[in-house]
NUROMI-913240 format. One record per residue: residue number from 1; x, y, z negated of N, C-alpha, C in turn. Coordinates in nm, 2 decimals. Example, Ala and Ser with C-alpha at 12.3 -4.5 7.8 and 13.67 -1.06 7.14 Angstrom:
2
R:1:1.32:-0.57:-0.78:1.23:-0.45:-0.78:1.32:-0.33:-0.78
R:2:1.28:-0.22:-0.71:1.37:-0.11:-0.71:1.29:0.00:-0.79
***
This chain:
118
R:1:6.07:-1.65:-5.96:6.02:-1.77:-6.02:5.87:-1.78:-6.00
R:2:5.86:-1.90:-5.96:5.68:-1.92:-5.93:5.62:-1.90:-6.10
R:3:5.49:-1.84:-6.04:5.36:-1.85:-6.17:5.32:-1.99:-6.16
R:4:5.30:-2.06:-6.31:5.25:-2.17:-6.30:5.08:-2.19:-6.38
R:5:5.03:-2.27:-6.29:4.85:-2.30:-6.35:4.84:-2.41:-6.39
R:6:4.80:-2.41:-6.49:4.75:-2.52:-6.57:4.59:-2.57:-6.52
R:7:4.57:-2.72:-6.49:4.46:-2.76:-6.44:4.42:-2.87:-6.54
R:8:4.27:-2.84:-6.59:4.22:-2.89:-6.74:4.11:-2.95:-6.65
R:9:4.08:-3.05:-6.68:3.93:-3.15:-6.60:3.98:-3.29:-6.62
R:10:3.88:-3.29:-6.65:3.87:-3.45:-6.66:3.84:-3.59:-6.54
R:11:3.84:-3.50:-6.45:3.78:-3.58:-6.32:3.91:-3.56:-6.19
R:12:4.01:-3.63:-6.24:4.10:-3.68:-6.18:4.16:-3.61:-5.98
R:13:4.02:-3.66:-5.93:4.01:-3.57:-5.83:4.01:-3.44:-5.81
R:14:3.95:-3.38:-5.87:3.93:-3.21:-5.89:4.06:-3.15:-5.92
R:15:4.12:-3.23:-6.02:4.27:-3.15:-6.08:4.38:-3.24:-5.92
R:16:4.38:-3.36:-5.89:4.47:-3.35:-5.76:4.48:-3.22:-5.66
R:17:4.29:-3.23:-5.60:4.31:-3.10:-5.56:4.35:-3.04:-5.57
R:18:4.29:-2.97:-5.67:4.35:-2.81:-5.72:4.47:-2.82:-5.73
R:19:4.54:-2.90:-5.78:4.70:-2.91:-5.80:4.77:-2.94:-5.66
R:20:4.72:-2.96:-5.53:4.76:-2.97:-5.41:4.73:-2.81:-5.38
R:21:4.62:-2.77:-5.39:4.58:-2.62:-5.32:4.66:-2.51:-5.40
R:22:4.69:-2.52:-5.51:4.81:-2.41:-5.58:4.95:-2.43:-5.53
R:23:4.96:-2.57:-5.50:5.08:-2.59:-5.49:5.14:-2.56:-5.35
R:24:5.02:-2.55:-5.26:5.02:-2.54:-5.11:5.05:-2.35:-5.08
R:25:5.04:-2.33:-5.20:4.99:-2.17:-5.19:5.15:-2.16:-5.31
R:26:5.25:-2.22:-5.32:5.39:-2.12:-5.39:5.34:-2.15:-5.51
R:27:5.25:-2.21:-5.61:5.23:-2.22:-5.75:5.33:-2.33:-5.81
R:28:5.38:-2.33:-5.93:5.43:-2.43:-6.04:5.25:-2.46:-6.06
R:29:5.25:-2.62:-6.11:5.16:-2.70:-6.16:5.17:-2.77:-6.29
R:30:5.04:-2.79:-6.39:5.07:-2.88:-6.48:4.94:-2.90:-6.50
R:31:4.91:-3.01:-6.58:4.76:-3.07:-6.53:4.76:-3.15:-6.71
R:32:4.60:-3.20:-6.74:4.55:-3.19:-6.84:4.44:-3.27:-6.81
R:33:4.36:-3.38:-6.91:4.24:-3.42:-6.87:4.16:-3.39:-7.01
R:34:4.18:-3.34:-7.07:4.05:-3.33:-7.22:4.16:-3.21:-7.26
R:35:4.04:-3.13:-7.37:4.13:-3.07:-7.47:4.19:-3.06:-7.52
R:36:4.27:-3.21:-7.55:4.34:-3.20:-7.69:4.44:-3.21:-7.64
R:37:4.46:-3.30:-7.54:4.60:-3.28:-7.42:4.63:-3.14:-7.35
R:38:4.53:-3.09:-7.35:4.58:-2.94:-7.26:4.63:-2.88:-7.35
R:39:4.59:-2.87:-7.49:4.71:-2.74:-7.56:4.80:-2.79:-7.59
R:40:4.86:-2.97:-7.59:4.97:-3.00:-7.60:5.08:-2.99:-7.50
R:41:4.99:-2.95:-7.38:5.03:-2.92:-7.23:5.07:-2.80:-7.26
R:42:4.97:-2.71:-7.30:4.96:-2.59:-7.28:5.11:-2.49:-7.32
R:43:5.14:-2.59:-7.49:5.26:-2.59:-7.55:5.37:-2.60:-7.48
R:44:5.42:-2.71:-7.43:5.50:-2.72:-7.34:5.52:-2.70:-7.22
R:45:5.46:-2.63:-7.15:5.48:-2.58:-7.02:5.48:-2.46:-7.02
R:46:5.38:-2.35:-7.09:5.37:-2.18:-7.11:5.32:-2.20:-6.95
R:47:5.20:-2.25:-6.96:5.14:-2.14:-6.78:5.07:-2.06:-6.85
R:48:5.04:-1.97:-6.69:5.05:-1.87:-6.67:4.90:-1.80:-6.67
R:49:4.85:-1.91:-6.58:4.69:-1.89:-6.57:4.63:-2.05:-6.62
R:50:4.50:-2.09:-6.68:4.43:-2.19:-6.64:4.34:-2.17:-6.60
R:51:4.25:-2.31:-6.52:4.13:-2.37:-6.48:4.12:-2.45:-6.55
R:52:3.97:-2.42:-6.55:3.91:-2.51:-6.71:3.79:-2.55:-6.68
R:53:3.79:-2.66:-6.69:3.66:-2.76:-6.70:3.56:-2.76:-6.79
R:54:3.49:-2.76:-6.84:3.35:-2.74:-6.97:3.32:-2.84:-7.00
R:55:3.28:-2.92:-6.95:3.23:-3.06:-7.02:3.36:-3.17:-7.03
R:56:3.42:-3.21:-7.14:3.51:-3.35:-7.13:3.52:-3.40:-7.20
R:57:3.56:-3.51:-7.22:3.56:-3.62:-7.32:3.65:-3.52:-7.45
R:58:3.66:-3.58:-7.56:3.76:-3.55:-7.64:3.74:-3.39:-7.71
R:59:3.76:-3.32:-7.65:3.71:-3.14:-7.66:3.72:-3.08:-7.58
R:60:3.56:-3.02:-7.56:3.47:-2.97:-7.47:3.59:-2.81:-7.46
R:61:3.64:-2.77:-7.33:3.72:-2.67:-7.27:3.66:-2.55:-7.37
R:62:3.55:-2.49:-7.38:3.57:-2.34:-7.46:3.60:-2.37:-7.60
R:63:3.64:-2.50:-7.63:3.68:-2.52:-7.79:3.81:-2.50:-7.74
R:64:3.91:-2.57:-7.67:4.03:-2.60:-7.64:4.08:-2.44:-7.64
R:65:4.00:-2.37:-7.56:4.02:-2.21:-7.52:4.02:-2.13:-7.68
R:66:3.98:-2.13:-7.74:3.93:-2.07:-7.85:4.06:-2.08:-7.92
R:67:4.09:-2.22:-7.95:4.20:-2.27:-8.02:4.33:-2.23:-7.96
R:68:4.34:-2.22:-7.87:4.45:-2.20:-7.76:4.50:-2.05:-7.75
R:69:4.36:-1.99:-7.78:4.37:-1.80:-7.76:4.42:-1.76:-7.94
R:70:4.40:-1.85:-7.98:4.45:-1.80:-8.11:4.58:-1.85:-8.20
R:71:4.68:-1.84:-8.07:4.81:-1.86:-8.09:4.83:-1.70:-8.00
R:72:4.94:-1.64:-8.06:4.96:-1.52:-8.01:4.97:-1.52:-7.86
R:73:5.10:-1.60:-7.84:5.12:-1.60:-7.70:5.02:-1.62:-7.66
R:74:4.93:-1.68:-7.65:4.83:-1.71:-7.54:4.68:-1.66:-7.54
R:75:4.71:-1.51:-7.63:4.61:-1.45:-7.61:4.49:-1.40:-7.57
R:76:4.60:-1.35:-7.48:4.55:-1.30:-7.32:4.59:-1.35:-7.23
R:77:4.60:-1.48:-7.19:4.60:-1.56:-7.07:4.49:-1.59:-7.02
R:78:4.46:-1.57:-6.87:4.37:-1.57:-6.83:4.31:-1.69:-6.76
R:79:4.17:-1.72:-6.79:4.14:-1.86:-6.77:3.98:-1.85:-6.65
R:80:4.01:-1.91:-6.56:3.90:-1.95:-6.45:3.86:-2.08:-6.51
R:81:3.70:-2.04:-6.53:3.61:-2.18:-6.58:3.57:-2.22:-6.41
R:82:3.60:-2.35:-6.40:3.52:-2.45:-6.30:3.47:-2.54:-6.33
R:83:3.30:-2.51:-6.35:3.19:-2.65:-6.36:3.15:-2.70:-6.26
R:84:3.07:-2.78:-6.33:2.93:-2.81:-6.25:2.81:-2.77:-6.35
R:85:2.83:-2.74:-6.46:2.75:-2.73:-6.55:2.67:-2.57:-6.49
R:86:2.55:-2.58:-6.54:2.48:-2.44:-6.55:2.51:-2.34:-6.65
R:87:2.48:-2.23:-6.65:2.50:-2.12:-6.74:2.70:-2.14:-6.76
R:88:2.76:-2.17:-6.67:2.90:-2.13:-6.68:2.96:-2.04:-6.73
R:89:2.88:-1.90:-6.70:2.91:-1.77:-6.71:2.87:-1.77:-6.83
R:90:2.84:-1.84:-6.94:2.84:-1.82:-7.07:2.93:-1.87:-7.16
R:91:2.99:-1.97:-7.10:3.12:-2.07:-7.16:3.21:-2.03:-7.23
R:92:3.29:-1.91:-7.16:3.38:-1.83:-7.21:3.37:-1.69:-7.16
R:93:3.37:-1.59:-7.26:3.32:-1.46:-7.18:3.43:-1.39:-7.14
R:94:3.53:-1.40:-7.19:3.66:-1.34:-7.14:3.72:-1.45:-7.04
R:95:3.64:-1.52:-6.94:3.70:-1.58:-6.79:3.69:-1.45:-6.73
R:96:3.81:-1.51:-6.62:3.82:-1.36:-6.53:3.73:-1.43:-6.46
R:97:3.67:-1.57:-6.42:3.58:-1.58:-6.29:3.50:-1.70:-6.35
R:98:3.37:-1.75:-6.30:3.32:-1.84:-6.32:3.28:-1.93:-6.21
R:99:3.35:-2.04:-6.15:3.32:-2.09:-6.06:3.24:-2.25:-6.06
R:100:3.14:-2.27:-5.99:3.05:-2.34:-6.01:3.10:-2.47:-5.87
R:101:3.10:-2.58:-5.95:3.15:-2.70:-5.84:3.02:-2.74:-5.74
R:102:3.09:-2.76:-5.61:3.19:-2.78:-5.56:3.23:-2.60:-5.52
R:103:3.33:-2.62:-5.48:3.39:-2.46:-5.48:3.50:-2.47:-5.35
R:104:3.51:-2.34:-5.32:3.58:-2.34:-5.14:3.74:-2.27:-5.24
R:105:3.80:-2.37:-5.18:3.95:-2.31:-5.24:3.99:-2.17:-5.26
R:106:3.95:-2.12:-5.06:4.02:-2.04:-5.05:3.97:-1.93:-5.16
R:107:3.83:-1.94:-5.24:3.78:-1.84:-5.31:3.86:-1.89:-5.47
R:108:3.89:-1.94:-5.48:3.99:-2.00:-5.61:4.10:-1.93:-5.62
R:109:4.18:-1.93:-5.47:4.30:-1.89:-5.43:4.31:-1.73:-5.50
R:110:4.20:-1.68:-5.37:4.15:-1.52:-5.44:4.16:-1.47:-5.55
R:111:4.09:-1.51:-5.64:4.07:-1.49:-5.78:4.17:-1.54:-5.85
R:112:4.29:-1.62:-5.82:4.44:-1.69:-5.90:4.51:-1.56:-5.86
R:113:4.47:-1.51:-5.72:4.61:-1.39:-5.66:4.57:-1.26:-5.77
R:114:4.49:-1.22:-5.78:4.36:-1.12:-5.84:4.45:-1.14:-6.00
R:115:4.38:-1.25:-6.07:4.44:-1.24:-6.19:4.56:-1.22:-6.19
R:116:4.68:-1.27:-6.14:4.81:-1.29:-6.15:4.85:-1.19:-6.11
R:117:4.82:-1.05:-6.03:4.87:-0.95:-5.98:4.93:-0.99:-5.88
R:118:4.94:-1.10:-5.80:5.00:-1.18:-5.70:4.99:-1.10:-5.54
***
């Protein structure tokens, strides 16, 4: 059974992408544009890994994360921040990666196989 990634951004294009390049690569997909939709997402689908956006309408991603990590199950699910924002690598300190937009897939890809044991 495929690993599925949840794709949180608010910028419509970024999450197509990404949801083309995981999917191109054997991933399950499920996608989110603000916080308050992603842990309703988050709820009903159980992925595996997310990418998470920082700035969005509605609730800013390390709130969504915060909230999210403190439901048991989703403790320790592992979350790749992708901004454009600066100081990213402060957002969430338990990201396994902090990736700064625009960003080269194949290094996305990397760090998805990396966390997932893949």
């Amino acid at each position: 059974m495929p690993k599925k990634i949840m794709v949180v951004d608010d910028d419509p294009d970024i999450v197509d992408y990404l949801i083309s390049v995981f999917e191109d690569h054997g991933y399950d997909t499920c996608r989110a544009s603000d916080g308050i939709s992603a842990y309703e997402v988050a709820m009903a689908e159980r992925p595996d890994l997310i990418t998470l956006d920082i700035e969005m309408p509605h609730e800013w991603g390390p709130r969504f994360y915060r909230r999210l990590t403190s439901e048991k199950e989703f403790s320790d699910i592992p979350v790749i921040v992708i901004s454009g924002l600066s100081g990213i690598h402060l957002a969430i300190r338990r990201a396994v990666a902090t990736i700064k937009k625009p960003f080269d897939p194949a290094d996305v890809i990397q760090i998805v196989r990396e966390a997932l044991g893949d």
